[in-house]
FINUDO-764215 format. One line per field, with one value per residue (C-alpha): residue number from 1; residue in one letter; x, y, z negated. Coordinates in steps of 0.05 Angstrom, whole numbers, always signed. Layout:
% residues N
seq	(NUM, ...) .
type	(A, ...) .
px	(X, ...) .
py	(Y, ...) .
pz	(Z, ...) .
***
This chain:
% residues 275
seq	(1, 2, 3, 4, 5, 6, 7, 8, 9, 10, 11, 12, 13, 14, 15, 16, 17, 18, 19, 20, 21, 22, 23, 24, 25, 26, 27, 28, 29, 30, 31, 32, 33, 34, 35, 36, 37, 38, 39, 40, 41, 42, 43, 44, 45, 46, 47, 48, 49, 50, 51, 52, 53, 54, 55, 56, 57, 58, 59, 60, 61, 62, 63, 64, 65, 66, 67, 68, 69, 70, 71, 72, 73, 74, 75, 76, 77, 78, 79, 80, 81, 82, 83, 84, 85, 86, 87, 88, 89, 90, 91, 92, 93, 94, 95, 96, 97, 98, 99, 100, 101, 102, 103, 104, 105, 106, 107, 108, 109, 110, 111, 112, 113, 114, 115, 116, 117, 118, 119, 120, 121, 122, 123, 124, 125, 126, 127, 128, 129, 130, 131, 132, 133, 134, 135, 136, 137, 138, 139, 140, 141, 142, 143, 144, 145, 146, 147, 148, 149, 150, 151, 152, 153, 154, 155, 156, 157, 158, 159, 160, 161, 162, 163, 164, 165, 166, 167, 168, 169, 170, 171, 172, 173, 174, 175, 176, 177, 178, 179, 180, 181, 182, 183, 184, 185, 186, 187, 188, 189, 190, 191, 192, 193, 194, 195, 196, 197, 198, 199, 200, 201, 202, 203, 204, 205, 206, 207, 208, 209, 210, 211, 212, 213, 214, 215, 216, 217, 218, 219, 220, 221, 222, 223, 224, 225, 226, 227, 228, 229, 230, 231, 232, 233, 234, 235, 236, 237, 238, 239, 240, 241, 242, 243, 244, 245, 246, 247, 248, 249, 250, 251, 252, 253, 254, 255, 256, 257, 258, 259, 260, 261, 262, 263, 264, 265, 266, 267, 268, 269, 270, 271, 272, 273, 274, 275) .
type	(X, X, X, X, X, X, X, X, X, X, X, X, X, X, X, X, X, X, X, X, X, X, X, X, X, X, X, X, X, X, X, X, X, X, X, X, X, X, X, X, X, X, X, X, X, X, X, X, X, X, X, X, X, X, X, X, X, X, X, X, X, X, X, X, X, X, X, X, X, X, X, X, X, X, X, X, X, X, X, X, X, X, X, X, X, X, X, X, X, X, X, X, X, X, X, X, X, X, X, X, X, X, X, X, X, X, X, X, X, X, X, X, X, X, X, X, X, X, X, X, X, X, X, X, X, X, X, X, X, X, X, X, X, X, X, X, X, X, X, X, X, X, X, X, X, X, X, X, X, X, X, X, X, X, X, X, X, X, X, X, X, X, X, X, X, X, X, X, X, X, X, X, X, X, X, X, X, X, X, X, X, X, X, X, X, X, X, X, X, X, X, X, X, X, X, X, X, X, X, X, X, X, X, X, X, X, X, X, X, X, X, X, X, X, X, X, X, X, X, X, X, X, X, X, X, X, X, X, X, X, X, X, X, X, X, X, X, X, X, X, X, X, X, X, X, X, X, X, X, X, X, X, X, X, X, X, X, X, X, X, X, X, X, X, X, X, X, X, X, X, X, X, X, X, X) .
px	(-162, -142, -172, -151, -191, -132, -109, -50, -30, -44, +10, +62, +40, +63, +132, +149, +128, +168, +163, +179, +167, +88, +75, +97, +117, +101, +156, +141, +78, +43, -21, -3, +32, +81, +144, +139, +71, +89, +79, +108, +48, +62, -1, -22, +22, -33, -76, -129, -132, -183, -151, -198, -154, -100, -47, -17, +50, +68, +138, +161, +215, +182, +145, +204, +247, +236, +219, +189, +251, +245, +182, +220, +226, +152, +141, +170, +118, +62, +76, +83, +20, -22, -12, -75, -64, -42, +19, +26, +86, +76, +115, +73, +102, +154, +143, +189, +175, +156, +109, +88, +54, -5, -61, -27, +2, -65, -92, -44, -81, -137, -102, -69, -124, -166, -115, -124, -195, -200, -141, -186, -258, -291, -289, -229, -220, -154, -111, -68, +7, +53, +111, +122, +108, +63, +24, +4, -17, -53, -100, -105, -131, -172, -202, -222, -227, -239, -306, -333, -325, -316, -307, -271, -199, -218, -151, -95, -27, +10, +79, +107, +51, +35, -39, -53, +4, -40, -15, +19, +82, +88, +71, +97, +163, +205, +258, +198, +188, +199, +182, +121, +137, +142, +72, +46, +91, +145, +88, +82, +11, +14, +5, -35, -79, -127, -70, -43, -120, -131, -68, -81, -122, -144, -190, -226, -237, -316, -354, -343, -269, -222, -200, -126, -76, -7, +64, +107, +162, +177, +229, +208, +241, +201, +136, +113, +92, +33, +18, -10, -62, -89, -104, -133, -175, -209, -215, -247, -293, -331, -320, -266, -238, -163, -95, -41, +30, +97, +169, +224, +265, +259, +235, +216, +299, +334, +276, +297, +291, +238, +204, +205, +168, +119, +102, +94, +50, +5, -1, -22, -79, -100, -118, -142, -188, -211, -214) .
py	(-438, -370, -326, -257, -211, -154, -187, -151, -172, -248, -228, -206, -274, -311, -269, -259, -322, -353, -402, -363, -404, -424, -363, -342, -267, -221, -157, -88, -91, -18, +3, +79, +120, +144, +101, +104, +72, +4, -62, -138, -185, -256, -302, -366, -419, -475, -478, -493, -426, -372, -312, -269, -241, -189, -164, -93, -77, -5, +14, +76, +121, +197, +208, +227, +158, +79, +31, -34, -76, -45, -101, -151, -184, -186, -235, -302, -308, -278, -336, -386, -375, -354, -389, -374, -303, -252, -206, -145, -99, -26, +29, +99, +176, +204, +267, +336, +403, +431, +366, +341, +265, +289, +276, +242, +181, +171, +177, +123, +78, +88, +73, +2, -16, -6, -47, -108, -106, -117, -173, -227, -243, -267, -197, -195, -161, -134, -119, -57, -72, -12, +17, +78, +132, +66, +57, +124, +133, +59, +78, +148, +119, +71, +111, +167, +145, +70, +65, +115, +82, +5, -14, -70, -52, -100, -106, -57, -68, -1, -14, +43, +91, +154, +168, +239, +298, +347, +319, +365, +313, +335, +413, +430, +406, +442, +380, +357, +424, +403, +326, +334, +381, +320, +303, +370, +424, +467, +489, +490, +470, +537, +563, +513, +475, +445, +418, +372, +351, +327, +285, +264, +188, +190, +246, +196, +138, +110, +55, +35, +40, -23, -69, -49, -87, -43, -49, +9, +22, +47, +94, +119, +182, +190, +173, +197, +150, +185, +162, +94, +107, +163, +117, +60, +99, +129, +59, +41, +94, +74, -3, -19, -81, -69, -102, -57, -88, -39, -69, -51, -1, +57, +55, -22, -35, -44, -90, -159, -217, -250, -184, -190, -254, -252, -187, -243, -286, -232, -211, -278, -293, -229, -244, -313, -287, -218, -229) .
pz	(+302, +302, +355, +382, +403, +433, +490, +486, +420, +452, +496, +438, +404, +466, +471, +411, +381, +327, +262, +203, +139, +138, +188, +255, +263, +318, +303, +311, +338, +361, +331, +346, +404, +357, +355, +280, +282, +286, +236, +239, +231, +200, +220, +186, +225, +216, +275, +227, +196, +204, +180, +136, +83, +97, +58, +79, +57, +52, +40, -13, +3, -30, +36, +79, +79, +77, +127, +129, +115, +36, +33, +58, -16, -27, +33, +14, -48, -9, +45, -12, -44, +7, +74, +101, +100, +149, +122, +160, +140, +164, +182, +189, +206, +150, +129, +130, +96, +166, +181, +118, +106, +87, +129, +182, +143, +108, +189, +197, +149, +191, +261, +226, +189, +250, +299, +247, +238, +321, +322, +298, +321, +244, +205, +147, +80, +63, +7, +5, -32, -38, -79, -100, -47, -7, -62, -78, -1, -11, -68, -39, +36, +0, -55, -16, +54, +53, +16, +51, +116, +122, +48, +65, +27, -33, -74, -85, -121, -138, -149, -183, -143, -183, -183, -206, -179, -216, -286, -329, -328, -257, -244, -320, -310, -259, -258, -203, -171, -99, -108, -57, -16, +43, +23, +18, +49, +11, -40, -119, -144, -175, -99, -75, -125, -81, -37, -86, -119, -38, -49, -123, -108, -183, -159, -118, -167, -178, -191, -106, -115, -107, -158, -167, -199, -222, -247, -274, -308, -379, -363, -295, -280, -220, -242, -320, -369, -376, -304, -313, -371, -325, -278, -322, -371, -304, -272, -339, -344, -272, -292, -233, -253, -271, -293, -304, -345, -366, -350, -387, -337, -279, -214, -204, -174, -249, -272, -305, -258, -312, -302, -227, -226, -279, -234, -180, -216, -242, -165, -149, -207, -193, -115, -140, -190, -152, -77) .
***
């Protein structure tokens, strides 16, 4: 049976209650005070299950855009394969130039992260699953915040996430001058090195950090080819298990169908080998 612990999340359960597929959803539930800080929560539908696995969604959209709707398509295979999971879909604070993402949509992590860990009375593991702009705030939240708190972010899929904004790709081309300035504030890393090594999650990779699985595309223009291998070869040097495959294509939308569901497949082996 699945217990709650928040009795005023027992209380969305009861209004908002709903079948969806193998899970019931609870919409736009708070875990902030910001209206932007809000998530839709899919439970486990059997009354049998006792959640312990998570999966976070974490919409893209360069810092400053997206909302939870743009995960929408990950959800149907997520319920398929894993009906005794929980699916929570977040929103967390955009960004601007004058109030850029970075801390406070990392502090969101914390504040969402936090909310789930309290919904359920048997302690749960999660798995972070972003695209672009979500993923690179997933492994940056979990490399460098995560394992030195509750260690309990155990699986992350980057989507299209770009690890290191200090790369050469990045701050020696000026076509991306201005790509981070939501993150970061309207700042070059020539001005403000440090700024964007805070924001870079390949900085935080060791031997503690979570077993990520990733997908990218071979002709990203958003996110350099020389992205991925960054990552990998860094993963590989502290022995953090990793999976990482190259579609033919840009920015994860333009992908092949076949593409789109062997990305599926790998997703799932990799939670049924890993977690």
């Amino acid at each position: 049976m699945i217990t709650i612990l928040r009795t005023e999340f027992y209380f969305l359960v009861g209004f908002f209650l709903y079948a969806h597929g193998q899970h019931i959803l609870v919409p736009d539930v708070p875990y902030g005070t910001d209206h932007e800080q809000i998530m839709d929560i899919y439970l486990p539908a059997s009354e049998s299950s006792v959640v312990s696995k998570v999966v976070v969604l974490v919409h893209g959209g360069a810092w400053f855009s997206g909302e939870k709707a743009d995960m929408l398509e990950f959800i149907p295979f997520l319920k398929r394969d894993f009906p005794d999971y929980c699916i929570a879909n977040m929103n967390y604070r955009l960004g601007t130039h004058e109030s850029p993402g970075f801390p406070k949509q990392v502090d969101d992590f914390d504040l969402a992260l936090t909310y789930l860990r309290g919904t359920f009375t048997n302690n749960v593991t999660f798995a972070l699953f972003g695209t672009s702009a979500g993923a690179h705030l997933s492994m940056l939240y979990s490399y460098s915040r995560n394992v030195n708190e509750n260690n309990d972010v155990k699986i992350i899929v980057s989507h299209v996430g770009p690890p290191d904004l200090t790369d050469p790709s990045y701050v020696g081309n000026p076509l991306y001058n201005g790509l981070f300035y939501n993150l970061v504030g309207p700042c070059l890393y020539a001005e403000c090195p440090d700024l964007y090594n805070a924001t870079s999650p390949i900085i935080y990779v060791d031997e503690r950090s979570p077993k990520t699985i990733g997908f990218y595309g071979d002709f990203d223009l958003q996110v350099p080819s020389t992205q991925m291998p960054l990552l990998r070869n860094k993963l590989d040097l502290f022995g953090v298990t990793n999976k990482f495959k190259v579609y033919q294509g840009g920015h994860g939308w333009n992908w092949s169908d076949q593409d789109k569901e062997d990305l599926r497949v790998e997703i799932t082996q990799f939670f049924n080998d890993h977690w």
